[in-house]
C-alpha positions in Angstrom: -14.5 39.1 27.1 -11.3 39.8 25.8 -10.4 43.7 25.9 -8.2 44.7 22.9 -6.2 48.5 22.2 -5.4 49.0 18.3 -3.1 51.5 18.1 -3.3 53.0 14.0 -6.5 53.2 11.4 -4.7 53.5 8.3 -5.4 52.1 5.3 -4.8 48.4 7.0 -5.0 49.1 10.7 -8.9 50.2 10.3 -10.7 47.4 8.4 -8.3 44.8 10.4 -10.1 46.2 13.9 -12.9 46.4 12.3 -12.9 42.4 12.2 -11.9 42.3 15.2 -15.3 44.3 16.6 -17.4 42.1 14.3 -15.5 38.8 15.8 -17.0 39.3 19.3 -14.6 41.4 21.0 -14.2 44.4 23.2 -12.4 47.0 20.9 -11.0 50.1 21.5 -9.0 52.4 19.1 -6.5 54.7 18.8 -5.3 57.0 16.3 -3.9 60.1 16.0 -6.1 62.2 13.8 -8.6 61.7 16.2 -11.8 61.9 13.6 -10.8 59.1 11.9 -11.0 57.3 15.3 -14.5 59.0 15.7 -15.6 57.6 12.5 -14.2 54.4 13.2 -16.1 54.2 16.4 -19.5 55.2 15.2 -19.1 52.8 11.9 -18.5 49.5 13.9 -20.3 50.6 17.7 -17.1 50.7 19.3 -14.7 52.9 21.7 -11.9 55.1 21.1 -9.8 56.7 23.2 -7.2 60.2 23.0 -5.0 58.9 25.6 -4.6 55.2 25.3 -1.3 54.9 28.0 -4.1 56.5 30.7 -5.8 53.0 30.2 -3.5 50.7 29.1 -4.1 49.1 32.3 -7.7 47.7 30.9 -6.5 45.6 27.7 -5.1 42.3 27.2 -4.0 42.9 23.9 -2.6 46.0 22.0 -2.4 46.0 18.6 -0.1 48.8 16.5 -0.1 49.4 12.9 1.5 52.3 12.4 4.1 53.7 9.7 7.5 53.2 11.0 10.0 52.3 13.1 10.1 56.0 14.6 6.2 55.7 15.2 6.1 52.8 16.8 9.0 53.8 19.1 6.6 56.7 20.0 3.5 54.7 20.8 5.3 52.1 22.6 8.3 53.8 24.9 8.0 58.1 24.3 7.0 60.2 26.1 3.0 58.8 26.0 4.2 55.1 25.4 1.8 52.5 26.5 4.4 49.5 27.5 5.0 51.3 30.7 1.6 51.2 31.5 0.2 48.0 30.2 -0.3 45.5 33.2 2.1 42.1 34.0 1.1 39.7 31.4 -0.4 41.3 28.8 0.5 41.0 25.0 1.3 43.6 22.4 1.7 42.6 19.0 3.0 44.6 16.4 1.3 44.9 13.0 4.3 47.2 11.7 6.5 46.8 8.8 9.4 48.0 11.0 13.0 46.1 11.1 14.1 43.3 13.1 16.1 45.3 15.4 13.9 47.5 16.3 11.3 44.6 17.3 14.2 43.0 18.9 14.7 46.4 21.1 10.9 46.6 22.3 10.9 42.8 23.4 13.7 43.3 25.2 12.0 45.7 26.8 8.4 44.6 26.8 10.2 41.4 28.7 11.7 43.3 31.6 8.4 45.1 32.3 6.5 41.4 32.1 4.7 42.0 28.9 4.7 39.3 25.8 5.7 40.4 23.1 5.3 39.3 19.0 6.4 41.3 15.6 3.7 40.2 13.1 3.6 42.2 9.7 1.0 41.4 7.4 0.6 41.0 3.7 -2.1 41.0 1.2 -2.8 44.5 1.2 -5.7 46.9 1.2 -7.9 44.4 -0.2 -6.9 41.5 2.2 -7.6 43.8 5.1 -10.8 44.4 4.2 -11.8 41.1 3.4 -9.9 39.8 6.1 -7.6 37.4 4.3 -4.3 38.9 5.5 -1.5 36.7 5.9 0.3 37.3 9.2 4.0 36.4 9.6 5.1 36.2 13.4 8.4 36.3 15.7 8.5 36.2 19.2 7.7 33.2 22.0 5.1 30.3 21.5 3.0 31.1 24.1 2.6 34.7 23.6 1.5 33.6 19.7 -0.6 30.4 21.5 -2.6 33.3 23.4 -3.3 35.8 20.4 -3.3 33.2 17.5 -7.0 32.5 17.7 -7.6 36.7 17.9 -5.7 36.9 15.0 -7.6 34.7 12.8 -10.2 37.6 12.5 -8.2 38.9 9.6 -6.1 36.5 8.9 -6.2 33.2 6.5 -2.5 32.5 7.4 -0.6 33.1 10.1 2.5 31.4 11.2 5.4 31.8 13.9 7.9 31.9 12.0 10.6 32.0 15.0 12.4 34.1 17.3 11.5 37.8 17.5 12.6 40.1 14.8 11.6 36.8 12.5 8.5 37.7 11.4 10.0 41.3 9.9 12.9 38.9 8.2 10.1 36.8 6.6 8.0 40.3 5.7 11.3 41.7 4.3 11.3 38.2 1.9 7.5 39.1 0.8 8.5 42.3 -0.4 11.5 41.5 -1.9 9.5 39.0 -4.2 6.9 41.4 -4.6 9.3 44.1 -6.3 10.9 41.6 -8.7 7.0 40.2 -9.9 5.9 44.2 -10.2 8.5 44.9 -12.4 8.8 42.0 -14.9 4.6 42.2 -15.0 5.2 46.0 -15.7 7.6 44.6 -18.4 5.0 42.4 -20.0 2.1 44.6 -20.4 4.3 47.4 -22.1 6.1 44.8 -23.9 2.4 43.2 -24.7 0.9 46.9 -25.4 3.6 47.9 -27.8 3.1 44.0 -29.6 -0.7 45.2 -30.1 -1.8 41.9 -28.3 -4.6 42.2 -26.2 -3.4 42.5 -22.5 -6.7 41.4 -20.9 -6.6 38.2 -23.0 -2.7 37.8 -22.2 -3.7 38.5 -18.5 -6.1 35.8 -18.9 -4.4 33.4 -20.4 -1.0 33.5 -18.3 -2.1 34.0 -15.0 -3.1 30.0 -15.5 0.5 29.4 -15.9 4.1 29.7 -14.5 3.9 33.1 -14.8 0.8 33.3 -12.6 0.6 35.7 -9.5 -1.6 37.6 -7.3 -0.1 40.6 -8.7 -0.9 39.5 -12.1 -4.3 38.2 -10.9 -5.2 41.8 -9.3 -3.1 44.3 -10.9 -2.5 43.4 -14.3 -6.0 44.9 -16.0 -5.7 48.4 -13.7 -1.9 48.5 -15.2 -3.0 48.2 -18.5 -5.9 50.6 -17.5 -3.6 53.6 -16.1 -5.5 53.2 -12.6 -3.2 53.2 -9.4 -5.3 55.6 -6.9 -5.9 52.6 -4.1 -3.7 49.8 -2.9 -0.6 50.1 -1.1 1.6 53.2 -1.8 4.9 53.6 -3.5 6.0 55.9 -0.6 5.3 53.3 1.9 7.1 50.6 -0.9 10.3 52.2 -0.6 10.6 52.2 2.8 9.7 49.0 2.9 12.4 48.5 0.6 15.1 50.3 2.5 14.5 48.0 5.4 15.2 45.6 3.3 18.3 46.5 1.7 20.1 47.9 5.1 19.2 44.3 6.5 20.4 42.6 4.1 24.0 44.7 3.9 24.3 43.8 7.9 23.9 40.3 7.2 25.5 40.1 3.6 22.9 39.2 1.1 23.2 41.0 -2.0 19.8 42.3 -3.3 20.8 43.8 -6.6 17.2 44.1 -8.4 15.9 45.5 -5.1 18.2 48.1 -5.3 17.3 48.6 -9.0 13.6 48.2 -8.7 13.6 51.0 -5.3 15.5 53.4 -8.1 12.6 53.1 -10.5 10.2 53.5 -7.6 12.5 56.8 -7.1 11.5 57.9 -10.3 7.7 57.3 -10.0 7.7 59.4 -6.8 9.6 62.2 -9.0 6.6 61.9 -11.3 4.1 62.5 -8.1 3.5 59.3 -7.8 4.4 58.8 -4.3 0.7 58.1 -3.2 0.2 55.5 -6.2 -0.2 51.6 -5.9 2.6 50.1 -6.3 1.6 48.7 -9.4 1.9 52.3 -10.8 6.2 50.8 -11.8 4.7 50.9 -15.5 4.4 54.1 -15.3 7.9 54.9 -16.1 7.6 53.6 -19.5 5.5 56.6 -20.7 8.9 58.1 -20.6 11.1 55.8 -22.5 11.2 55.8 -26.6 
């Protein structure tokens, strides 16, 4: 049986080892507030551990999912790291939304010490996670993806190599940039909509069968309208998304101008204490405006 270490239960990390546990294989977890490891363990009958480098020797596969390019540098090479201590020819995969050189760095790394190594973000949020309908976008070698591909598929309904490593974080940094230009024309629309006195449900309804249609609009449009943005993905963990994006795309010379506008307003909703809000919580601003 395959042994697996995932490393990170947030809001994504738990439900996706969850599926693993319920596809058949041996998990164990790591995280570090160490009762929500606990809990983890007793909801889905499996291990967790306070010291995964002390037995990274046991797994074939690590998993991370963890907040930033400064955490995952921790779990993988500080002073704990696990990559010193995984054994020749094992694979970690990265879950991250970190930046390409970063996951560039640790494969460099991860090669000399004999371990594969892929960058594979995810998107599709809380609720993808938990229904395990994430879709998985990959960089690294063939075989390493060849060997964890099938493992994947326990949360996944897409998941693609989408080249060499740091590739997947490019393609992840392309799904968010999309993402902030549909939240803030659909935040547009319903205040534009609202202030029109039409009927947003029905205008949700109605255009989501459309060009306009999204899974933003699809999923988020009715809990806009209905001031609701205490789940999801948060606006704290947007903008750093979104300042991955924008310093990658100065080094390589893309101009992003409505990510830089769109991170601004984002700014302002975390002034408003909105840091912890979905994403979708953009309309917000307009409570503001005349």
């Amino acid at each position: 049986m395959t042994k697996i270490l995932f490393m990170g239960l947030g809001t994504m990390g738990y439900p996706m080892a969850g599926h693993l546990k319920k596809s058949g294989y041996e998990v164990t977890v790591y995280n570090r507030t160490v009762s929500r490891a606990k809990k983890w363990a007793k909801e889905f009958f499996g291990n967790y551990t306070n010291e995964p480098a002390n037995e990274a020797s046991f797994f074939d596969i690590v998993f991370a999912c963890v907040g930033n390019d400064d955490d995952l540098k921790e779990v993988t090479c500080g002073e704990k790291g696990i990559l010193k201590k995984m054994r020749n020819g094992a694979i970690f995969v990265d879950h991250t939304t970190a930046s390409a050189s970063v996951e560039r760095e640790l494969f460099n790394i991860s090669k000399d010490l004999q371990i594969k190594y892929l960058d594979a973000p995810v998107s599709g949020g809380e609720k993808g996670a938990q229904d395990g309908k994430l879709t998985i976008m990959c960089g690294g070698e063939e075989t390493a993806f060849k060997e964890v591909e099938e493992v994947m598929a326990s949360y996944s309904q897409t998941c693609k190599l989408m080249g060499k490593i740091g590739s997947g974080q490019l393609t992840k940094m392309a799904n968010q940039i999309c993402i902030a230009g549909i939240l803030q024309g659909l935040s547009e629309a319903i205040n534009f909509s609202q202030r029109a006195g039409i009927d947003v449900d029905k205008m949700i309804g109605v255009i989501s069968k459309g060009a306009a249609g999204s899974w933003q609009l699809e999923n988020r449009g009715k809990t806009m309208a209905a001031n609701k943005f205490d789940f999801g993905f948060a606006v704290d963990w947007m903008r750093k998304d979104l300042d991955i994006c924008l310093r990658e795309a100065e080094s390589n010379g893309s101009p992003l101008p409505l990510v830089s506008l769109v991170d601004q307003f984002y700014k302002e909703v975390q002034l408003m204490g909105g840091g912890r809000w979905d994403t979708s919580s953009l309309i917000k601003r307009f409570e503001n405006l005349n």
